[in-house]
N, C-alpha and C positions, 0 to 999 in steps of 0.2 A: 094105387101105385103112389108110391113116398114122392113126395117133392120139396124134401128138408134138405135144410143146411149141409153137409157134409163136418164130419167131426175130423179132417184131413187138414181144415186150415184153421188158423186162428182167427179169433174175433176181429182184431186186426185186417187177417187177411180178409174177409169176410166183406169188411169195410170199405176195402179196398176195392173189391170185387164187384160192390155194389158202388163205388165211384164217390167214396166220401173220405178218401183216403187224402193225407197231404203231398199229392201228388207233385212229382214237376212237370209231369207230362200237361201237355193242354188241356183245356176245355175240352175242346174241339174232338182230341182223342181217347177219351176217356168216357165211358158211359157215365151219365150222371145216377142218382140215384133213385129217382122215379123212372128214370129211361130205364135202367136194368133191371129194377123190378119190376115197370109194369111190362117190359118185355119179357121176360122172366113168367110172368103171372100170363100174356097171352098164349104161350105156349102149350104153358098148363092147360087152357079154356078151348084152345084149339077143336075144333071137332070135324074140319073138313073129310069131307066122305072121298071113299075110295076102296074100290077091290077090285084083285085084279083076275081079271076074268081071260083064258086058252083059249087060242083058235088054233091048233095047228103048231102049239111050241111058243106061240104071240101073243104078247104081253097087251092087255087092253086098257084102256082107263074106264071105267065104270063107274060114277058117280052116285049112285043111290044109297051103299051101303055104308054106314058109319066107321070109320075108322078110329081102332081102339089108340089110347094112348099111349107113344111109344115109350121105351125105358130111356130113350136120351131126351124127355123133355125137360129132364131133371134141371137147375141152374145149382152148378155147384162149384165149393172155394176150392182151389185145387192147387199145390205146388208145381211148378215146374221150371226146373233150373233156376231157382231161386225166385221168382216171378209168379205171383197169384193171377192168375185167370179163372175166370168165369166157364167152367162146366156148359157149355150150350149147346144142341143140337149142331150138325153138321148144316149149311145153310143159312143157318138164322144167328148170324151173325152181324152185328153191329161194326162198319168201315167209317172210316174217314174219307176214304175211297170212291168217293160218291158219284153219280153218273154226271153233275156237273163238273168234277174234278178230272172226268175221265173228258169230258166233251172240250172243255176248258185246255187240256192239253194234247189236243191231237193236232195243232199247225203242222200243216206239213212244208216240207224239204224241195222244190224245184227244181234246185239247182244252184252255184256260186260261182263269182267271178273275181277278180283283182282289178280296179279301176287305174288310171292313167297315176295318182296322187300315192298308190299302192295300197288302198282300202278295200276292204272286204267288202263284196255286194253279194246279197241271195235273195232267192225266190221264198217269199211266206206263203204260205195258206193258210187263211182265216176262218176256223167254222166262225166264230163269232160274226163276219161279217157277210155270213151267208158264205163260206168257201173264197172270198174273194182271193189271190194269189198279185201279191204285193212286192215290190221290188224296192230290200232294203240297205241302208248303208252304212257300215259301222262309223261310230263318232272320232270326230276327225282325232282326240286324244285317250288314252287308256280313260275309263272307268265314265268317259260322256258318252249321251244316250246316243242311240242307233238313231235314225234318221228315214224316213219310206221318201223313195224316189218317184215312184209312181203316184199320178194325181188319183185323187178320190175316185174321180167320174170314170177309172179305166182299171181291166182288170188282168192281170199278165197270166196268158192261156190259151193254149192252141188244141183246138180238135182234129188236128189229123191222125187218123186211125182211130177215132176218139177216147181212146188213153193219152195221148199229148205228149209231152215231154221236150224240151229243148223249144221252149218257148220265146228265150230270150237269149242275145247275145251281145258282149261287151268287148269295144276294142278301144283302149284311149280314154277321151270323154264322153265315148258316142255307146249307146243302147240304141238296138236295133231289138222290138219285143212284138210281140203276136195279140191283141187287143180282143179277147172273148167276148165282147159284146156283137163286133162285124166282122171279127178273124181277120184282119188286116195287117198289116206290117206299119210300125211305126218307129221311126227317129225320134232320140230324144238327146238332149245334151243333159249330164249330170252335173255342171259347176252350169251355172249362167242362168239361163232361162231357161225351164225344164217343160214347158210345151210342147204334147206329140207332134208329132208333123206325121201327118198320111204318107205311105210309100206305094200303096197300092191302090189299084179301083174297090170300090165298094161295091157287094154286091148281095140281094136279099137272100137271105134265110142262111146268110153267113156257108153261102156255096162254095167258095174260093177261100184256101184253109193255107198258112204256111206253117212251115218247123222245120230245126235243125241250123240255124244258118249261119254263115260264114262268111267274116267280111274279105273281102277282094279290092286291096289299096292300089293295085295297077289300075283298075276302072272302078274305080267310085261305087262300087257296090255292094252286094250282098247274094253269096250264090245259098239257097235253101230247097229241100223239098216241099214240092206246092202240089197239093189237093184239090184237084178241079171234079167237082159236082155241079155244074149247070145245067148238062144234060139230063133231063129226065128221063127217067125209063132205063138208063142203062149202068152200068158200073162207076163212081169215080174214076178220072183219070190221075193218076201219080205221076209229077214228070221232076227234073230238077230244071231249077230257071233261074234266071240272075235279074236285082233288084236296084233301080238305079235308086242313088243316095241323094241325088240333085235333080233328078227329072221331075216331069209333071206326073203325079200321083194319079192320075186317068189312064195313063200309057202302058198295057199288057207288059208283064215282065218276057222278058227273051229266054225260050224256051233252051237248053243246054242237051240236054241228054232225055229222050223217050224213051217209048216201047214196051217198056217192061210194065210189071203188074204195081210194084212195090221198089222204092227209092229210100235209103237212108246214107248216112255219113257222109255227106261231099264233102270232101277236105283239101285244100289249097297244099300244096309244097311249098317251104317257107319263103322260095321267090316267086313264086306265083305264073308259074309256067307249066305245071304237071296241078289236074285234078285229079283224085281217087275220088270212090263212092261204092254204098253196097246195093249190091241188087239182086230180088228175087221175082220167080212166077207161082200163080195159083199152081196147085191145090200146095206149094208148102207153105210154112210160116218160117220166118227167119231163123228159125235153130233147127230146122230141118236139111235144107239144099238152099245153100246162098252162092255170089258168087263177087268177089271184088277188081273193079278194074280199074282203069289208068287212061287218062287223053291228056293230052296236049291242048295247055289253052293257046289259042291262035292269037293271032294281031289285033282280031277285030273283034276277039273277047269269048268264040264261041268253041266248040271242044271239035278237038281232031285226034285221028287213028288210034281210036280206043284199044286198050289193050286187054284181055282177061289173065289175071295175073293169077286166081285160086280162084278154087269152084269150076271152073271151065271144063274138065275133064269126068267124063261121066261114073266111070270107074273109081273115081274117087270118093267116097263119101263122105262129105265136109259142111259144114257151113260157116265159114269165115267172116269174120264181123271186125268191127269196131277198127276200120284204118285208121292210121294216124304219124304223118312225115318226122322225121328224128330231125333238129337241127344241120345233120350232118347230110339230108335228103335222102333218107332211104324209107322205105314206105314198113310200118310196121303193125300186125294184126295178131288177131287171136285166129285159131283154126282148130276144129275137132278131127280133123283128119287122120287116120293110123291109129291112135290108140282112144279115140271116141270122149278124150280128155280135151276142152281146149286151152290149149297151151300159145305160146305167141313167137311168131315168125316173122322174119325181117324179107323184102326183096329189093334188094341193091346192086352192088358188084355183081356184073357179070349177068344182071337179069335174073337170077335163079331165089327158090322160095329157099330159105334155110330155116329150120328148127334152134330157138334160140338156149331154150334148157324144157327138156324133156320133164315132164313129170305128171304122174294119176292126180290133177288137180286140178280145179276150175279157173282159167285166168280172165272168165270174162261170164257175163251174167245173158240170158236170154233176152233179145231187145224187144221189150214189151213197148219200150218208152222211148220216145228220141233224146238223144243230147246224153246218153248213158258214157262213160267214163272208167274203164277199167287199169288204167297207165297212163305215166304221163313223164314226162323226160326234167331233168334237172340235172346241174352243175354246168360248166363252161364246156367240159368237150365234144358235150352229146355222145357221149356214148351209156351213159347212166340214164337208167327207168326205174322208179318206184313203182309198186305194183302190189293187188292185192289177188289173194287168187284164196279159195276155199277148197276143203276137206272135208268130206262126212257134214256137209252144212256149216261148219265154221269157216271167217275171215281170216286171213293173215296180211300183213302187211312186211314188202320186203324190198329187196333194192337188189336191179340185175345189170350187172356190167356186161354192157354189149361184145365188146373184146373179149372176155373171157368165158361169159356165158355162168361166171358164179353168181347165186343167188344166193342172198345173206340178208336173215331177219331182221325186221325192224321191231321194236319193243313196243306193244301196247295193249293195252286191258281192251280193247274193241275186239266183237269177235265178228260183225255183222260193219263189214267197210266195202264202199263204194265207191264211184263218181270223184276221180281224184284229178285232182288241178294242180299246177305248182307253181312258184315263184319265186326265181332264183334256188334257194335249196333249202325251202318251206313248200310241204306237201300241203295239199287240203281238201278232206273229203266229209263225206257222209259216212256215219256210222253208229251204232249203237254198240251195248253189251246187257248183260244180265240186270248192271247196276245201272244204265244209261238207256235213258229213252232217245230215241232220236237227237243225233247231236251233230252240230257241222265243227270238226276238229281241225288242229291244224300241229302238226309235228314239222318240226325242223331237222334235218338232216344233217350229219357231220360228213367229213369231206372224206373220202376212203371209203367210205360203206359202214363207217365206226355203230350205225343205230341211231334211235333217237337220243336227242338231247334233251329235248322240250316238249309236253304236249300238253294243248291246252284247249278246253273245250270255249267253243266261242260264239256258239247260240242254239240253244236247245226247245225242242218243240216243247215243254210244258213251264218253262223259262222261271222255274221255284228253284228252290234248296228243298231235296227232297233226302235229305236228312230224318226228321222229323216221323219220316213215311215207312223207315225202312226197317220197322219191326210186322209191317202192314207186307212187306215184300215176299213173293215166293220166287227160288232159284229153282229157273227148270234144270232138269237134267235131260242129256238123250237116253233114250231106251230103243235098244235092239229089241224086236221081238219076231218071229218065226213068222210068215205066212201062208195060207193056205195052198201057197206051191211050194213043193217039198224043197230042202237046200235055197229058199231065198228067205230075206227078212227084209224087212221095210224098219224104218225111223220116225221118231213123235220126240218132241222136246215135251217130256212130263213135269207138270204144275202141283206139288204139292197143296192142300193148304195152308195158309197161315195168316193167323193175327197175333198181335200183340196182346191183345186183350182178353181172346177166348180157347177155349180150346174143345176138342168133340169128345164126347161121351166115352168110357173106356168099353170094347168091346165092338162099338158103332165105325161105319164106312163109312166113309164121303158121297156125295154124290159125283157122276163124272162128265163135264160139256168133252166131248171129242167134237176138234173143229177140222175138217177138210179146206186144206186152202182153197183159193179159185186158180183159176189158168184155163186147164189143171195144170200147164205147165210153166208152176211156180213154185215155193219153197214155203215153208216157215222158218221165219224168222228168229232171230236169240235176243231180239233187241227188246230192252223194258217197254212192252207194251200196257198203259195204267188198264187198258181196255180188258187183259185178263187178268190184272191183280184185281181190277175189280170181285170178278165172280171168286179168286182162291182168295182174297181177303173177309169174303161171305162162309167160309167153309166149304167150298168145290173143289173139287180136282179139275186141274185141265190140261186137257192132251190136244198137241197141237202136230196135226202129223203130218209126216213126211212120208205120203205115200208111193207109191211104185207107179214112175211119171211124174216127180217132183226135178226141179230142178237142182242141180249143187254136188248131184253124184255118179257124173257123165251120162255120156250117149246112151249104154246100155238101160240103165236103168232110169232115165227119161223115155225110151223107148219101149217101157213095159207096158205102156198103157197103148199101144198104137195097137190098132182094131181090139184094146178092152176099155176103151172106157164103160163106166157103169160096171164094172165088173172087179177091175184090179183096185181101182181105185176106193172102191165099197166095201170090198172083201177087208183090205188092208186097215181102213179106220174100222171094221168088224173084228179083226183081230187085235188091233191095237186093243181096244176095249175087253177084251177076251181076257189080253195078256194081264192086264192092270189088275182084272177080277181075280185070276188066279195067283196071283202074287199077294191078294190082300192086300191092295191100295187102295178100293172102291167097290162100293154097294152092287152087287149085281143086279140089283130090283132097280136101281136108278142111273141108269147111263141115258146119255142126253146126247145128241148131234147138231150142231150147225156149220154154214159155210154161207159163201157168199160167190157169187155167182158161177162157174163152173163149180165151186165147192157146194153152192144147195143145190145144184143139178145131185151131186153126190150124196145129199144130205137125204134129199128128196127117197133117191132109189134105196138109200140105204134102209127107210122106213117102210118101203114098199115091198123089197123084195126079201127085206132077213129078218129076222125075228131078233137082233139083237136090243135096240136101242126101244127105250120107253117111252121118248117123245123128241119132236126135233125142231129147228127154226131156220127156215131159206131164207135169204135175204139177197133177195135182184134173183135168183137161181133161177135153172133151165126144169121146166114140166114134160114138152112137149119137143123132143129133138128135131123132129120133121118142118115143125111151123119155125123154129128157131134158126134152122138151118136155111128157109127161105126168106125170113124178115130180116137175119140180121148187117152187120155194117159188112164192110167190102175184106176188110181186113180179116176176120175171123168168118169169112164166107164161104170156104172150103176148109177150115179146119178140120171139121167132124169129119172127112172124109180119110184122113188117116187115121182117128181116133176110135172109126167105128168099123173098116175094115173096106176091102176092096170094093168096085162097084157092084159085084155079082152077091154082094151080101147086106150093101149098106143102106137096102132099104129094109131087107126084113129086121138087121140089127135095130134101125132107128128107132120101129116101132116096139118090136122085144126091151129096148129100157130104156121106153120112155115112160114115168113113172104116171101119168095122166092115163094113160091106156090100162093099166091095172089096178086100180083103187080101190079093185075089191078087195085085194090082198090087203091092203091096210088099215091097219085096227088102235093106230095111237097117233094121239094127238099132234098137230101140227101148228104154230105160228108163222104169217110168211112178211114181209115185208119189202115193200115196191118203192122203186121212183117211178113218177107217169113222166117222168124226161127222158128215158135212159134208153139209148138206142143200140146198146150191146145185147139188152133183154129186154125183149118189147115186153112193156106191162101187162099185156092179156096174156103172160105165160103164167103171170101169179094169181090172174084172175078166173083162169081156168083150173087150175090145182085147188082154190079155195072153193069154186062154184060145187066142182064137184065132191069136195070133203064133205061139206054142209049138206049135200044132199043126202052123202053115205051116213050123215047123222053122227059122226066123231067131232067133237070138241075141235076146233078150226079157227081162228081169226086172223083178219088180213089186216095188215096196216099201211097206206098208202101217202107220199108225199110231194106237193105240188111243189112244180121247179128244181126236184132231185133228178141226177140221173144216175148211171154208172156206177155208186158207193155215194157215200150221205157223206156231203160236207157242212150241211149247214147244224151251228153248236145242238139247237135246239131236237133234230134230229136223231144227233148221235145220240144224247140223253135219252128220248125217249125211246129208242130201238134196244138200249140196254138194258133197261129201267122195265119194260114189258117183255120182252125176254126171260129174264131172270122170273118176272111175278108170276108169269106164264107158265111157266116149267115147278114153280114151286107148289101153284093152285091144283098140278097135275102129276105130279111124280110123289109127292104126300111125303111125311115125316119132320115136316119145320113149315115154318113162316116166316117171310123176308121184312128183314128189321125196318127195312125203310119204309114212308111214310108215301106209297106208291098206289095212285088211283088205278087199278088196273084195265085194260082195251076191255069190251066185251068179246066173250068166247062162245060164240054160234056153235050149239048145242049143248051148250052147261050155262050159260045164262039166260036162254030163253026161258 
């Protein structure tokens, strides 16, 4: 087989191709010219073994037999749109994209506030500093550096439900924040002397958990939801309680509102006489049956004649979330109620719930997380709310006059916005788009509803000029494709590949990662994630779906998956992948899955029970639905019970898919990857799906890490979790070799 020059470019280009061109582009992005020939030259030499061996329609990996060399190991000059690239296997492609540059920029987002002085504070997470979550402050003038509030020794992060969220809260000069080390409540002054001061008792193994909270300037305090685990042997208790701001830090906070299973939003009316709050009981979770109600704070600070304002009525089916008082004291919320959309309702005059503008939209997000943020009121008469609300998985940002009930767009290139705050008539939220990774924005508002004036991004998790990067960029698109139940279709944001530098063999398909979010009742995102430009700046495809049970496309089809999981949800990234192949996007011989935890539960059965995919990687995911349904946190401790069907079924379902109980069925290789911290997936679920791969004799490696739990914060993690991924699937899917300079895990049953 030829592995000449190509007579399509000139010597020139040729030149170029091999990186000795008088480039402007960098170093950095440009192969040099022993890097792309002797990459070039390994491909050639290539001889990794593989065939693939039927069981039943199932694709096997088979290691013994030599694999011939393919037609695209060729390196060839090639024009394209005026641009010479390098001819290279699909795969083996050379990024700048690197798994430090992807580890490098994944800080994440906590949350933002406006201090007393009107400066911008937000919540960082550090992988670099092992995940820490830092609380920072923009510089007092344009263009001086930001500033971390929090001291070294302290790290802002709450475990309750342990996803966290609403960690911290700012009124004035004062931060009231939640301290991960003892989970305790601490004061702290942002001008002066910036030393926590305890608010609560201390207690071992960080039993006693807060979030959510709200200051309360009638009595010196702070009302938040608190997470009492002292009791052993039984459930947490969830209550809301109020937290003195001057007392002795030993003195149990005063309990407000019990009983129920689950507490979030407790929110003050702007004089501080009327408390809301949301509340639910097992077996739902908050986007199922919730319920929002209303007391009267008394004289001596404690809640009287509650009232159920939505959710109360059983005939209704709703789940009402995110309260929040208008200037003008009327209590205002989202609700899925009637048309399975949640849309947002005000209850004021006259007591009565009203519909404030109807529409098939999302106005509020599933509260995975505390301190979430869908609206937020601006301008002098209060009757104005900025608001973002989604379509088909896209953001919008818009602006809805309470009097009139018009809703009128606001203008902005973010499709993926969140968590909005405002100040005066400056909006400021979370958001991403296609060309934006993670970014806390801030748009100003004109007075009428005229749109934005201004929008300016004001701190981004990967915190470059990524410029430089954006020939390295792929733009997903959505794709509709048909499911396995007739008249419905499910959704995937598709990943082309692309580099600047190379391009895939003519004739030759990509290879395809199909990723399964987690939840499952969660979405994928549109926001620049580096984490899969990484794999389509290699030559991948990636399909990131939106299966049936994702969140962003109402009730109904969040409710596809209720008694199917393992079923809709596996079908649907099976057909995803289906659809890709017969359009001629992707290799049918190499389609790939991963997800992370309810998603490798998905990833898992997917391998187990279909013959579609070639190989897959769990990361934190469910094996074992039975033991996971008994080990795990309180929070998602009855979920599977609508997920997997009534009581009269939901044991035989548990064990029918759970994918540890049929291994026989499985014939292709798996990577898994654990935190031994992570109390959502106890880690003997990945060490019994690997115990028993290794036995069944298939190519299997586990990779395990101490002090992770939940999803991998620390930099070095995220690195290597990508980094052996990618090597893993290339060692076993065959056709290329991954350009980087990557020691690979050992593969229990191909390395021994």
């Amino acid at each position: 087989m030829s592995h000449t020059v190509s007579s399509v470019g000139s010597l020139h280009a040729v030149a170029r191709c091999l990186g000795i061109s008088q480039s402007s582009r960098s170093a950095t992005l440009v192969p040099s010219f022993l890097g792309c020939r002797s990459f070039a030259l390994s491909l050639v030499k290539q001889s990794s073994s593989q065939a693939e061996s039927h069981r039943g329609g199932r694709r096997a990996a088979v290691l013994s037999a030599s694999r011939p060399e393919p037609e695209s190991a060729r390196s060839i000059a090639t024009a394209e749109m005026g641009q010479t690239k390098c001819e290279t296997p699909y795969g083996a492609w050379k990024s700048p994209l690197t798994a430090d540059f992807v580890s490098g920029s994944s800080k994440r987002l906590g949350g933002a506030a406006v201090d007393s002085d009107g400066r911008l504070l937000w919540l960082e997470g550090r992988p670099s500093e092992a995940g820490r979550a830092v609380l920072v402050r923009e510089g007092a003038h344009p263009g001086s550096p930001a500033e971390d509030i929090t001291p070294a020794n302290f790290n802002v992060r709450t475990l309750v439900h342990e996803y966290g969220g609403g960690a911290f809260t700012v009124k004035g000069d004062n931060i009231v924040f939640s301290n991960y080390a003892d989970q305790r409540l601490y004061k702290q002054s942002i001008n002066g002397d910036r030393t926590p001061v305890p608010l609560t008792p201390v207690y071992e193994n960080k039993a006693v958990r807060y979030a959510d909270a709200e200051f309360d300037g009638r009595f010196n305090r702070v009302i938040a939801v608190r997470e009492d685990n002292r009791q052993e042997g039984i459930e947490s208790f969830n209550e809301i309680v109020a937290v003195s701001l001057s007392g002795d830090a030993n003195l149990e906070p005063k309990v407000l509102v019990k009983g129920r299973d689950f507490y979030m939003f407790p929110r003050l009316s702007p004089d501080g006489q009327m408390l809301a709050w949301m509340e639910w009981c097992h077996p739902n979770m908050p986007w199922d049956r919730t319920s929002i109600w209303v007391g009267k704070v008394s004289d001596d600070g404690g809640i009287t004649n509650p009232v159920c304002i939505a959710g109360g009525d059983e005939s209704i089916v709703e789940a009402p979330t995110e309260p929040k008082w208008s200037p003008n004291g009327d209590l205002i919320f989202a609700s899925d109620r009637g048309s399975g959309y949640w849309n947002l309702y005000s209850w004021g005059v006259g007591k009565k719930v009203q519909a404030l503008c109807p529409l098939e939209a999302e106005f509020a997000r599933p509260p995975w997380v505390f301190g979430i943020s869908s609206f937020a009121f601006f301008g002098e008469s209060g009757t104005q709310i900025v608001c973002t609300y989604r379509q088909r998985g896209v953001s919008r940002l818009a602006t809805l006059d309470l009097s009139s009930g018009s809703l009128s767009p606001v203008k902005t290139r973010f499709t993926d916005i969140y968590n909005l705050f405002t100040k005066g008539n400056e909006v400021f939220f979370s958001a991403g788009s296609s060309t934006d990774t993670l970014s806390l924005v801030k748009v100003s508002l004109a007075q009428g509803n005229e749109g934005a004036v201004k929008e300016s991004v004001l701190w981004s998790s990967i915190g470059i000029d990524l410029e430089k990067y954006k020939p390295y960029f792929s733009t997903p698109r959505v794709v509709e494709f048909s499911t396995n139940v007739e008249g419905e279709t499910a959704f995937a944001n598709f990943y082309p590949p692309v580099n600047g530098d190379f391009v895939g063999p003519a004739g030759e398909r990509p290879p395809l990662l199909v990723r399964s979010h987690g939840g499952p009742t969660a979405e994928a995102s549109t926001t620049l994630d580096p984490a899969i430009q990484y794999w389509t700046s290699r030559g991948w495809a990636f399909a990131d779906v939106n299966y049936g049970g994702s969140s962003g496309y109402g009730r109904a089809y969040r409710e596809r998956l209720y008694g199917q999981w393992g079923i809709v949800d596996v079908n649907d990234c099976c057909s995803c992948a289906e659809y890709l192949v017969n359009v001629g996007e992707v290799d049918s011989k190499r389609l790939c899955i991963d997800g992370r935890s309810a998603g490798g539960y998905t990833t898992m059965a997917a391998l187990v029970f279909k013959d579609t995919f070639t190989a897959g990687a769990s990361l934190y995911g469910i094996s074992d639905l039975k033991s996971c349904l008994s080990d795990t946190h309180k929070f998602e401790s009855r979920y599977m019970i609508n997920l997997l069907g009534s009581e009269d079924v939901i044991e035989k379902n548990m064990y029918d898919r759970s994918p540890i109980n049929f291994l026989e069925k499985l014939s292709c290789p798996i990577i898994l990857f654990q935190g031994l911290e992570d109390k959502v997936v106890p880690p003997n679920q990945a060490r019994m799906i690997y115990d028993a791969v290794k036995t069944k004799g298939i190519p299997v490696a586990l990779v395990e890490y101490e002090g992770e739990q939940h999803g991998f914060r620390k930099a070095e993690n995220i690195r290597n979790t990508l980094e052996q991924e990618m090597t893993f699937f290339a060692r076993l899917i065959g056709g290329f070799e991954v350009a980087d300079d990557i020691v690979p895990v050992k593969v229990d049953n191909l390395d021994d």
